[in-house]
N, C-alpha and C positions, 0 to 999 in steps of 0.2 A: 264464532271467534276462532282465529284460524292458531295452528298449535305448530311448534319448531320444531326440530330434531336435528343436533349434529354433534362429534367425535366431542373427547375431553384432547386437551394437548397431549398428556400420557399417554391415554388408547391409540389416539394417532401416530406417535414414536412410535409405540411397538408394536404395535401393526403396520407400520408403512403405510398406512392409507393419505387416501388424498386429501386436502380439506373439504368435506364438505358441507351443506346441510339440505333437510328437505321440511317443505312448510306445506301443511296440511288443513284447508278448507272444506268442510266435508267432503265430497269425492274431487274437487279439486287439488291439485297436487302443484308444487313448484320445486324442483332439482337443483342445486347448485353444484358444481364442482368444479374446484378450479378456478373458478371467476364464469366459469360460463353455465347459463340460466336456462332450465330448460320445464316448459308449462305442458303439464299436460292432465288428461282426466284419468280417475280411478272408473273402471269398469268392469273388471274380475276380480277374483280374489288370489292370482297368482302375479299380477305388476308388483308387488312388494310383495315380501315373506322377510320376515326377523329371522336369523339364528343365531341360538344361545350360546355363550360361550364362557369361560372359567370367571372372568370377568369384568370381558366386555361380549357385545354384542354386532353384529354384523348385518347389513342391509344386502338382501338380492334385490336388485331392481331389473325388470323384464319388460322391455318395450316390444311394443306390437312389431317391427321389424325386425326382430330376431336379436335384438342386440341386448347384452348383459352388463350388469355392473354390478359388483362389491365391493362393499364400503366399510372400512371396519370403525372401529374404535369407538362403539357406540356405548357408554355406560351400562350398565346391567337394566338398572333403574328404568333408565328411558326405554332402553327394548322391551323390558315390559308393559309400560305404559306406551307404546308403539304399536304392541301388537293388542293390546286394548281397543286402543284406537280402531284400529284394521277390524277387530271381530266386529264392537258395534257399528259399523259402517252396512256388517250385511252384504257384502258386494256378491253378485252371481259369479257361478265358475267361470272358468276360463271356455269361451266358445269352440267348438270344433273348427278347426279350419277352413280360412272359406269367405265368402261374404257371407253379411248381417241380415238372419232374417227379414221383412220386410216389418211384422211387429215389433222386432228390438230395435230399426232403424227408425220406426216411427215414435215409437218412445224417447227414446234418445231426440230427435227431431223436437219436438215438444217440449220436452225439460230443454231444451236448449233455449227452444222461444221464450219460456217462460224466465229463463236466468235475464238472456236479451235485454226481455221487457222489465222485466225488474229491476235491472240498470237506472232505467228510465225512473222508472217508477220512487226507488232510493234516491236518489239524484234529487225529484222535486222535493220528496218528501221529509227529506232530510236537509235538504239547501245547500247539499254538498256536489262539485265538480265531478261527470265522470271522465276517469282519467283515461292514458294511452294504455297503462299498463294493465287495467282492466278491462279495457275494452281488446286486448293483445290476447288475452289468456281466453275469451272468448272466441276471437276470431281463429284462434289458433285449435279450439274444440273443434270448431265450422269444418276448419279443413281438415282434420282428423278424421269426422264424419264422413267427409267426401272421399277421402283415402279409401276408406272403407266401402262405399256406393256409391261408385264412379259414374250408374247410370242411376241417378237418382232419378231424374223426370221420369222415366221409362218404368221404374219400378212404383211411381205414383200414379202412374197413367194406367197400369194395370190390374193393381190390387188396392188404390186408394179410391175409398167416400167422399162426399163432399169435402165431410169435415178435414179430411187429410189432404182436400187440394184449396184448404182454405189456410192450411198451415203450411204447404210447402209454396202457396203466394208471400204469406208474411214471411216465409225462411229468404223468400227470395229478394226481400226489401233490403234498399241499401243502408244498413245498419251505422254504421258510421256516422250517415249523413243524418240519419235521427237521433241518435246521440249527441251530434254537436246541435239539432237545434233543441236539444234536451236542454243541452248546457247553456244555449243561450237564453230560451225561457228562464230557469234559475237565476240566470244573471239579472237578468231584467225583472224579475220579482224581487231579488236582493237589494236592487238600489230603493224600491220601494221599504219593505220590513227592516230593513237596517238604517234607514236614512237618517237616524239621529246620528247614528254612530260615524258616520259618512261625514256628517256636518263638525263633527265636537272632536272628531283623534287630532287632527290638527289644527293651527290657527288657524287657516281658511279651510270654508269645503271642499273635498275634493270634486274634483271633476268626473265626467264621468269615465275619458282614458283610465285614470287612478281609478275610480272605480272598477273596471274592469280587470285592474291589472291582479287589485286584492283579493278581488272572488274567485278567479280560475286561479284550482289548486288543482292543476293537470303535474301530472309529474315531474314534467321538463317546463322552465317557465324564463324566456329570455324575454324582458323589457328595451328593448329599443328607447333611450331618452332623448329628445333635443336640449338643449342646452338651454336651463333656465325653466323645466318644465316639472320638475317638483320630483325627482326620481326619490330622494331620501324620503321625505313625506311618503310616499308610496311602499318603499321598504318599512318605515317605521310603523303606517296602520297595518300595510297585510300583519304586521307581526304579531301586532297588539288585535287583531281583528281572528287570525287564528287561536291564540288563547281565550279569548272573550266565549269564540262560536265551541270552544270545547276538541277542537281539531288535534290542539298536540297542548303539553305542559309548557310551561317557560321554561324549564330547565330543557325543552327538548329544540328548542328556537337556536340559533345561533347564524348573528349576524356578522361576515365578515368585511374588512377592511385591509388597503392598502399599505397604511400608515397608520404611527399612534394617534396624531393629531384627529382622523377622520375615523376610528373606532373609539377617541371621546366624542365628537359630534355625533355618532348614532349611540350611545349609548344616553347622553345628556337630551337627544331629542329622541328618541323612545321613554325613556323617564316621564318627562314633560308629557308625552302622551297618553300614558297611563294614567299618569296623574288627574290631567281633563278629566277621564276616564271614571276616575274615582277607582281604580283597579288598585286598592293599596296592600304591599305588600309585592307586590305583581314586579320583578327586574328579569330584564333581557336581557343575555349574553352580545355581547359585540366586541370582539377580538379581531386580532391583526392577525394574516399567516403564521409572523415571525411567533404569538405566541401558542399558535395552536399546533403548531408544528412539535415545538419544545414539549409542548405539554403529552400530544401522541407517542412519541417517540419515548419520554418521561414513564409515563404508564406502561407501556408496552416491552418496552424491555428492563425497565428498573434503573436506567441511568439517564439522568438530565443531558443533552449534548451541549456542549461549548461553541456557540456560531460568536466569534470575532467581531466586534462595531466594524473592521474593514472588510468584512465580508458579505456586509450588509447593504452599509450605505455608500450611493453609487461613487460620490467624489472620492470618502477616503479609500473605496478601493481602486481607485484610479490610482491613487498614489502610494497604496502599499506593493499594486504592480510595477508602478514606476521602479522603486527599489528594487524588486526583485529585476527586473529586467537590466538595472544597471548592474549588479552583482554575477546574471549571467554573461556579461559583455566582459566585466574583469576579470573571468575568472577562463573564460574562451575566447578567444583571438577570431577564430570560426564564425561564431554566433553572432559576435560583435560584426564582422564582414558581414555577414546572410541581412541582418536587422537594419545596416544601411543600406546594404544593394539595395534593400528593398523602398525602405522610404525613399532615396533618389531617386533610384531608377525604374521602379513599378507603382510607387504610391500613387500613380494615378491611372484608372480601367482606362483601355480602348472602350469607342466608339464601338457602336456595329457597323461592319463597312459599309454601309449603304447612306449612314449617319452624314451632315455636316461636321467639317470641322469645330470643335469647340474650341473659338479661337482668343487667345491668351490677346490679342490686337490686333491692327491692322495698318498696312504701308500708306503712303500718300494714293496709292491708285485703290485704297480699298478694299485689297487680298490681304484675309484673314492669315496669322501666321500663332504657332507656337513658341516657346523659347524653350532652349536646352540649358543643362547647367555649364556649357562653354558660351554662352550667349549670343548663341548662333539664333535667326527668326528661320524657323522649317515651316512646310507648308504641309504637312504631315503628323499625323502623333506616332504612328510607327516608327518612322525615320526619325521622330525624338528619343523614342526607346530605345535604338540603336545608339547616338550618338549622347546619349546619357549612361550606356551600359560601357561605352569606350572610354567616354571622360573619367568613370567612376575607377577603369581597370588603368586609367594610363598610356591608355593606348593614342602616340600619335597621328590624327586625322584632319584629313580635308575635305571639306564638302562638296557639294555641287550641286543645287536643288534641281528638282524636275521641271524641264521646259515642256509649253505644249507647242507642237507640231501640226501643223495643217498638210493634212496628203491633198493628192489630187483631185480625189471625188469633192474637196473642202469637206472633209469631215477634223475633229481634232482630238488628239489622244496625247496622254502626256507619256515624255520617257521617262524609264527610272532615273530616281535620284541616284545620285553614285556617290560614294565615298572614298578615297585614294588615300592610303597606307605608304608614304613616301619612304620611312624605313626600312620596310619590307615592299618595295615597289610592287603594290600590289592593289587592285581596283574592285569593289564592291559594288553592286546595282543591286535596291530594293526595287520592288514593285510590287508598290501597294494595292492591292484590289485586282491584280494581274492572275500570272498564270499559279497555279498549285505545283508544279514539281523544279525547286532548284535546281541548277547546274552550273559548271563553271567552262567557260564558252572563251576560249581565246585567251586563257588565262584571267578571267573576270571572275567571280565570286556574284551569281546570282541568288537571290531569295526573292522570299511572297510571304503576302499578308500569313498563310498559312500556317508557312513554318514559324515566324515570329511568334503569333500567338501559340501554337502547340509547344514552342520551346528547341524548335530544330534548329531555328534562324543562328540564334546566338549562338550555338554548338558546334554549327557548323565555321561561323565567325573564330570563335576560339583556338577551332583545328588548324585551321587554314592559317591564322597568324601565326599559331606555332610552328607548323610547317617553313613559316619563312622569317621563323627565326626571334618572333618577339613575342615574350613571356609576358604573360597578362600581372599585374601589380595592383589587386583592388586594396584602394586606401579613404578609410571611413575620413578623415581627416586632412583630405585634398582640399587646399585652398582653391573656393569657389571665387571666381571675377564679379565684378563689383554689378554685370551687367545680368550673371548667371538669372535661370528662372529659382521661383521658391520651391525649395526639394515639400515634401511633406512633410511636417515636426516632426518631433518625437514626439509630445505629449499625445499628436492627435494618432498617434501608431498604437501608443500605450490604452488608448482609450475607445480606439478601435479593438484591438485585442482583449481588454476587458467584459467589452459587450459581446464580444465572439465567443466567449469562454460561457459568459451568463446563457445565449441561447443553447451553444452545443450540449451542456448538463442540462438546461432543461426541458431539451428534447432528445434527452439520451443517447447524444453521438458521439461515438469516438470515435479516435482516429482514422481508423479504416472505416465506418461507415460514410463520412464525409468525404474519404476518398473515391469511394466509389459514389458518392455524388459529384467526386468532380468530374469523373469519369462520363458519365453520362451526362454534362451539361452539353449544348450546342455548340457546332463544332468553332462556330465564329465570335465564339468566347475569346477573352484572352485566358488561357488554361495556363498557362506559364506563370502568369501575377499569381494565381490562385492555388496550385503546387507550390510557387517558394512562400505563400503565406501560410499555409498547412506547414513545410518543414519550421519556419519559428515560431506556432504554434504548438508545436507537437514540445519541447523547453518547455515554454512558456508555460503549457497549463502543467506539466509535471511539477517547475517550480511554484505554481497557486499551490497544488495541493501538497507537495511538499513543507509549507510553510503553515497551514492546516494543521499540515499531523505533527508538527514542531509545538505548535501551542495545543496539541490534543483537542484540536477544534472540525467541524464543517464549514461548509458555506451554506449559504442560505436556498439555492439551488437543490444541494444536496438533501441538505433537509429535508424541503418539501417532496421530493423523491422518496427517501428514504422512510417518511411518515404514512403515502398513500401505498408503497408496498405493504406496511405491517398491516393496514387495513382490509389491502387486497390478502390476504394471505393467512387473514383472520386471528392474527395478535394481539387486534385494537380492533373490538365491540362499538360503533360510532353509537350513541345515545340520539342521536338529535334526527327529527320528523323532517325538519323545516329548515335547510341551509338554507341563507340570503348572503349572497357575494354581490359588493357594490365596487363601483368604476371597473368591469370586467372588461373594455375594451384594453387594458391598461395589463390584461391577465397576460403571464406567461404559458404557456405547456406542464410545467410542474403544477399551476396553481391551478388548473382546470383538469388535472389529474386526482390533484387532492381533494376538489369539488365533488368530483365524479364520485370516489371512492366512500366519500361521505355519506352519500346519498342514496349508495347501490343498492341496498335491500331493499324490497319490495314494498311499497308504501307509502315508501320516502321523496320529499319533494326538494329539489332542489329550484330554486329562485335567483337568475343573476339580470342584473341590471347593468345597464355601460351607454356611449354613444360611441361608436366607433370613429363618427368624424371626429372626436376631441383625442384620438389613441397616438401619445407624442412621446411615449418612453420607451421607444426600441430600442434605445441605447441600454435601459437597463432590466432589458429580457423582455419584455413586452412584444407579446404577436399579433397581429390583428388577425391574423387567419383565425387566431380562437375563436375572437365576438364574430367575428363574418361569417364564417364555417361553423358554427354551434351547432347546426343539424346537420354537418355533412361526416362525422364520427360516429354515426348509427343512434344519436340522441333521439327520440322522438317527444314531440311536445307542443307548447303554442310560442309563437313568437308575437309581441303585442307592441302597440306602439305610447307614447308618450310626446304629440305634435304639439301639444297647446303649450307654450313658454310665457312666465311671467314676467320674462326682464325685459327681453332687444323691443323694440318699435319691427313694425312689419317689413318697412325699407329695409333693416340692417336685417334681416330676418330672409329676405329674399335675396339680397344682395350676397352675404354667407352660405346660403346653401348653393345658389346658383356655383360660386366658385369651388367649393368642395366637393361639389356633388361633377365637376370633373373627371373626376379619376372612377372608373366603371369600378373599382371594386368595394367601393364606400355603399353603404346600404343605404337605400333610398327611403325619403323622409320628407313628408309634406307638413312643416314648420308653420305654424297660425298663431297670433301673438293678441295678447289683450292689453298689453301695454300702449299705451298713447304716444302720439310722435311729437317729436322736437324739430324742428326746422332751424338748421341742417340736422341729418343724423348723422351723413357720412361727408366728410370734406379731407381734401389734401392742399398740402402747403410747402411750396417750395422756398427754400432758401438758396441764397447766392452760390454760398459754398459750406463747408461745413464746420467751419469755423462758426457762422451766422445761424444754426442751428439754436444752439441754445440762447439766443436772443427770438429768435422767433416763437419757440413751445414759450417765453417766459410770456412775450405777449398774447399771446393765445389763452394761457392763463388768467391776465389783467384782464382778455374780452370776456372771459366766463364770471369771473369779479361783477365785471359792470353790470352785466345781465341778471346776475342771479340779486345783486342790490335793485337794482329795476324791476325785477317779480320780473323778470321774461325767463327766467332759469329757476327750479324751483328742486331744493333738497327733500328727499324721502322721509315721511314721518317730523319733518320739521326741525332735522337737525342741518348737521355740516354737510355742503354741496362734496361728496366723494370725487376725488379725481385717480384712476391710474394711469401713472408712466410706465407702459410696458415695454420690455427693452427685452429685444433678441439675447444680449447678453450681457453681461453683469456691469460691463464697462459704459453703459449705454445710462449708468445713473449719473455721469459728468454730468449730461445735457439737462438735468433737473435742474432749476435754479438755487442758489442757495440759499436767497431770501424771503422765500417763498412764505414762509412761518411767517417772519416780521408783514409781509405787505397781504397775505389773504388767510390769515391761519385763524381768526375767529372768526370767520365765515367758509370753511372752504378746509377741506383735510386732503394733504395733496402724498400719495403713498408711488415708492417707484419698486416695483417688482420683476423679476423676467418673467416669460409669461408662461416657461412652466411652474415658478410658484404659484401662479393666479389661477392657475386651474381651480374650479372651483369658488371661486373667488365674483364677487362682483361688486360696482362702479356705475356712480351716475353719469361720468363721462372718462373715456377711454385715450390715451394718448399713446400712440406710437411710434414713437421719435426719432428713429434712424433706417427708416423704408429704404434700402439704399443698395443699389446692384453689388451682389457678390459679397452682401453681409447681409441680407436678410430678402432671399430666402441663400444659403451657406448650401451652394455649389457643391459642396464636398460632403455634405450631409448622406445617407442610407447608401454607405457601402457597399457596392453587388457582391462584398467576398460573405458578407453576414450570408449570400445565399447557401452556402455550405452547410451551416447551424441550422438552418429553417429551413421544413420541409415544404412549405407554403410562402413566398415572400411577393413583398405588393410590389410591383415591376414599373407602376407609373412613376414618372420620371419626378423626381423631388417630394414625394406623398407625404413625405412623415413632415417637411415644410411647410408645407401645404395644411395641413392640418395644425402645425401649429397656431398660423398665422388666422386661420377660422377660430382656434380660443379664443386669440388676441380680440378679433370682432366681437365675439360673444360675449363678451365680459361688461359690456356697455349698458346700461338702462335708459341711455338718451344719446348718448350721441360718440362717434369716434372721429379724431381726426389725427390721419398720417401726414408726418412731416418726410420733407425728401430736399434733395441737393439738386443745383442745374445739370444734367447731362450726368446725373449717376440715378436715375428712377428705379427701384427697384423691378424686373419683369411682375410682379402680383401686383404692384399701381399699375403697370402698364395695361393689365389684364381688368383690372375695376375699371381703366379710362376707355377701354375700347369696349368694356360690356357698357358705357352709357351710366355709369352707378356713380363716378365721382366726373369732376373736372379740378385740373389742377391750376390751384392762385397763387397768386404772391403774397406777402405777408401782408400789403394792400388788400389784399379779397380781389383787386385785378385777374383774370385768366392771365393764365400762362399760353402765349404765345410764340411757338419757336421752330425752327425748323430742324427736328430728327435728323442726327447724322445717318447716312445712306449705306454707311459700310460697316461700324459697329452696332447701330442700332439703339445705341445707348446715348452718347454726349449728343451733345445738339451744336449746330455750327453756329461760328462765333466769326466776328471780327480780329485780328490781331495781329499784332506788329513784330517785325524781324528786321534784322539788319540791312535787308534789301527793300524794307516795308512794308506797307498794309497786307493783310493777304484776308483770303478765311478760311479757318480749319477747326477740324472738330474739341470743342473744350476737353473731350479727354487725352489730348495728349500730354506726353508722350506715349502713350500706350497704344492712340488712334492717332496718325499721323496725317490722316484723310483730308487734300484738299479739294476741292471742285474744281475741274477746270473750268469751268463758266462763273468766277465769281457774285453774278447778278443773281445765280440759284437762291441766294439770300436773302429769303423776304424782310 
């Protein structure tokens, strides 16, 4: 039984020692100080020596490299009972200098294999996992040994007997590798000797993934889930499967959650499970962050802390930033300029130059164009920037977009765009993706991409006007023309800033750290948008936390910070064997901090569960780098998986992972479904327009009616056929029907959710009701400025969309079908119509047949009439103006 030793708080004050402790396994030994862990063996009797003191006691520790530590503030008490310790241990003096005789090397050699093999041996015989961290302080002996007898072969080759070249065979076996199939005999014996218990913790058996995932109690333990594959089940036996086998107490169990709602679903379904169990008496801790937080911080320092309802939840802190953000605008003239420049004139990233236009529409020949807020079309977003940062100052200007030129050889290059300053007769030429050093040539005012993005372009802009005479006038409150493009909101600035704040606290950045990340971003950033968004940032979060310390409150960020220092730092004793953290795709930086810290003494297992395809709340703090990167923080452990899913049919099962599994940084996952298929699973339906929407999902409705009354549709357990309307956004419950109740509600429960409530959530049939370009998947969605806050961010282009729209799929037990509009398909239908997974009908079940407009890619071409007559052009305009000049192109 291995025995503790470290400082009292007092001893520690006044001695100034550090925090430490050391844990004592017969001659194995473990070091803490500081947070950092250091394993090593006792072998003389001078690596430790107690000295006594009035009253405390002092630790010398003496490593074989020469290096020293003392450590004070050890109570009197335990130094006695330390050097107790020490004497009956018997350890030999301290060697002469030198290497290890060949007899003490063989000893040692020996008592090694036999620790090795006793690994092994405890493991079956006890039906317990060996872990990393046991097999770490082994391995870590290993090399110690070799420190010591560099030429071990050589010194067995010459003074060793059989028998000692029969032990330095097994010294030379790959340890590790017998170990884990240690551990995997145990497993495979466990499914046998436990298999009642297997069958009865929950209503159904588990499987043998779950199986698996209960018995390895390796120290580090990430479950990889698919969606619908029983992760809570899995959390709720290992729980109940650890206390049963004797491993840790209940009081030492502690299961975490997200929310209140889904730490009473693990606490109601570990109940339930005991119960089966006949384990009476028997309850499991399952808490939220928010209250473990409170309760660390509670004990450890003696005062309860105050975290704010708007500090918590994500909408009302949207809106308690809104006030504050208006409050700074009335109260600075400054601020209120920097917070519009910004949403007009930068609310939206450059490209990288290499990129296509991302074009706002296109002219009758098909050339993509953007709009400015003067409601110029530019064929450029730089040269929008510019003549968005002139409208916003005042400044009067004239355009002149870039012609392309064909030289001699017929090659073709375009000139700059130019802008002409008739005021100050004075002429500008961008050139975008051109040369790198401005100049001003003939009285012209040249720039490049360069300067623009670093911030030289417009500075240089500013000088030069002033020079000739006109003073820049930025006004929040210029009337924009009727034709202007859409600046950025406010709400979605305020609510971009919100989530900027949640990552930076919970990856411990401040201001100057993310400056010197913006610093070292690529140099074909736009660094300009991302300076003046750090300068009203750098307000902004003084006014959050200002308001904080007005109501004597934290945030919720803080908190969690503030909780896993007092642990790191050993103010707060953690009680608990066995953390289990559930939807950890979902984890912040703080909260896989406080995990960590949880868990950190030696022993201790920490268990997180997540699917990172389902990770859709980076809005409020949410990283995926945690669940993706779990081993790449020096974690060591097993990561296991969870393929088999009870809900989707195999169809919706391939068809979602195929699309998610797009983006290389989502972790790979081969999804196997035991559910039954429906024919169709997956179907889309267009409507005229979108008006015709919700006449269409209402028939769609009336078709699932008819069927499920004809036994061709059939509800779970025999109650009401489940339908979800899952709706990008909240606005998205118009297209619900209203009579829905009156005409199928005693057969047929029809629920409209967004589809980040439905996380978690499942439905006999799935309804998606506005698949619709430039609202779902939201263009404007995953900020590149959040890269400043996050040291890891997923760089695929719309991810965090992307992922939601795989919930959306996921949520189905039979079937999903997306509705969509003529010539606005959302690109993710586009993307299911060209992987071959859907085809798109009319509210007939007819195919949709039509001809893709050729320049936006989006409307389809149409017939239609003008004052000059019939013509065809594409159904989005005006935004696509696109006609063919071959009329007949229209099948």
């Amino acid at each position: 039984m291995a025995d503790e030793w470290y400082p009292s708080s007092w001893g520690r004050l006044l001695t100034r020692s550090p925090h430490w402790w050391l844990r004592l396994d017969g001659i194995q030994a473990e070091l803490g100080v500081d947070g950092e862990r250091v394993p090593f063996q006792l072998v003389h009797d001078r690596q430790l020596q107690v000295v006594r003191g009035p009253a405390w006691s002092s630790l010398q520790v003496h490593f074989d490299d020469g290096r020293s530590l003392a450590l004070g503030g050890l109570p009197a008490a335990q130094g006695r009972h330390l050097r107790d310790v020490l004497h009956d241990l018997r350890l030999p003096p301290m060697p002469s200098p030198g290497a290890l005789p060949f007899e003490q090397l063989h000893t040692q050699l020996r008592q090694w294999l036999r620790d090795a093999a006793g690994l092994l041996e405890s493991g079956g015989a006890e039906r317990r996992w060996i872990t990393t961290q046991q097999q770490a302080r082994l391995l870590a002996r290993r090399q110690a040994l070799l420190d010591q007898a560099p030429a071990l072969e050589a010194l067995f080759a010459r003074f060793g007997d059989d028998d000692a070249q029969r032990d330095l065979h097994d010294w030379n076996l790959d340890w590790p590798s017998e170990w884990a199939q240690g551990n995997q005999q145990m497993a495979a014996e466990e499914r046998a000797l436990a298999a009642e218990f297997f069958a009865r913790v929950e209503r159904r058996p588990l499987t043998d993934e779950q199986v698996q995932a209960v018995v390895c109690f390796d120290n580090r333990v990430q479950l990889v889930a698919a969606a619908g594959s029983g992760k809570t089940s899995t959390l709720v036996a290992k729980a109940a499967y650890a206390i049963q086998r004797g491993f840790v107490t209940p009081a030492q169990v502690l299961m975490l959650a997200f929310n209140k709602d889904a730490a009473n679903e693990l606490q109601a379904r570990s109940t339930q499970a005991l119960e089966r169990l006949e384990m009476e008496g028997v309850q499991i801790q399952a808490r939220t962050f928010h209250a473990l937080g409170l309760q660390i911080i509670s004990e450890a320092s003696g005062h309860r802390p105050h975290v704010p309802g708007w500090a918590i939840d994500a909408a009302a802190g949207i809106e308690r930033l809104a006030e504050l953000v208006d409050d700074l605008k009335d109260r600075s003239v400054a601020f209120r300029t920097q917070w519009d420049m910004f949403r007009l004139v930068f609310g939206r990233d450059l490209p990288p130059l290499e990129a296509p236009l991302p074009a706002e529409g296109h002219d009758r020949d098909g050339r993509p164009w953007v709009g400015t807020l003067q409601g110029e079309r530019m064929r450029c977003t730089e040269q929008r920037v510019i003549a968005d940062w002139l409208f916003y100052n005042g400044v009067d200007y004239q355009y002149r977009e870039a012609v392309q030129l064909r030289t001699a050889d017929d090659t073709v290059h375009a000139e700059a765009a130019e802008f002409h300053y008739p005021q100050a007769g004075l002429r500008h030429q961008h050139r975008a993706r051109g040369e790198t050093i401005a100049r001003a040539h003939g009285g012209v005012l040249q720039t490049t991409s360069a300067q623009l993005r670093d911030g030289q372009a417009l500075q240089l802009l500013a000088d030069r006007l002033d020079e000739h005479g006109i003073a820049l006038d930025p006004n929040p409150d210029r009337e924009l023309p009727a034709q202007a493009a859409a600046p950025m909101p406010d709400e979605e600035l305020v609510g971009l800033m919100r989530s900027f704040i949640a990552h930076a606290k919970s990856n411990a950045m401040d201001l100057d750290a993310m400056a010197a990340r913006l610093r070292q971003l690529p140099e074909d950033r736009f660094k300009e948008r991302y300076r003046r968004f750090l300068q009203l940032a750098a307000p902004v979060m003084q006014a959050w936390d200002d308001a904080l310390h007005a109501c004597g409150g934290i945030d919720f960020e803080d908190m969690l910070n503030r909780a896993a220092d007092l642990i790191e730092q050993g103010h707060y004793r953690s009680p608990y064997q066995l953390v289990m953290a559930d939807e950890f795709q979902d984890a912040s930086r703080a909260r896989a901090r406080l995990c960590d810290a949880l868990a950190a003494p030696p022993g201790r297992h920490l268990f997180v569960v997540g699917d990172d395809w389902q990770s859709i709340n980076r809005f409020a703090g949410a990283d995926l780098s945690v669940m993706a990167g779990f081993f790449d923080d020096g974690r060591t452990g097993q990561r296991l998986h969870l393929q088999q899913t009870f809900r989707c049919p195999q169809t919706l099962c391939d068809v979602s992972s195929r699309f998610i599994s797009r983006n290389p940084a989502q972790l790979p996952k081969q999804v196997r479904s035991l559910a039954a298929e429906h024919v169709p699973v997956l179907q889309a339906v267009q409507a005229g327009n979108r008006e015709q929407l919700g006449a269409v999902i209402a028939a769609h409705l009336a078709d699932l009616h008819r069927q499920l009354l004809a036994g061709q549709r059939s509800a779970r357990d025999g109650g009401k056929l489940q339908v979800f309307v899952l709706g990008r956004y909240n606005s998205d419950r118009s297209l619900l029907p209203d009579d829905w109740q009156a005409r199928f509600g005693q057969s047929m429960q029809v629920q409209f959710l967004t589809i980040h409530r439905s996380k978690g959530c499942e439905a006999d049939h799935v309804i998606i009701p506005a698949l619709l370009e430039r609202r779902f998947p939201n263009l404007r969605a995953d900020d590149p400025v959040l890269a400043l806050a996050m040291p890891e961010g997923d760089t695929f282009p719309l991810a965090e969309e992307r992922r939601l729209f795989y919930v959306a799929l996921t949520r189905a037990r039979q079937s999903v079908a997306l509705f969509t509009v003529q010539g606005r398909h959302s690109p993710f239908l586009d993307e299911l119509v060209r992987d071959g997974a859907v085809q798109v009908t009319r509210g007939d079940g007819k195919p949709v047949v039509e001809q893709r407009c050729p320049a936006c890619g989006t409307g389809v071409l149409v017939h239609r009439q003008s004052q000059y007559g019939p013509f065809v052009g594409c159904s989005s305009y005006p935004r696509c103006e696109y006609k063919p000049r071959t009329p007949a192109l229209l099948r």
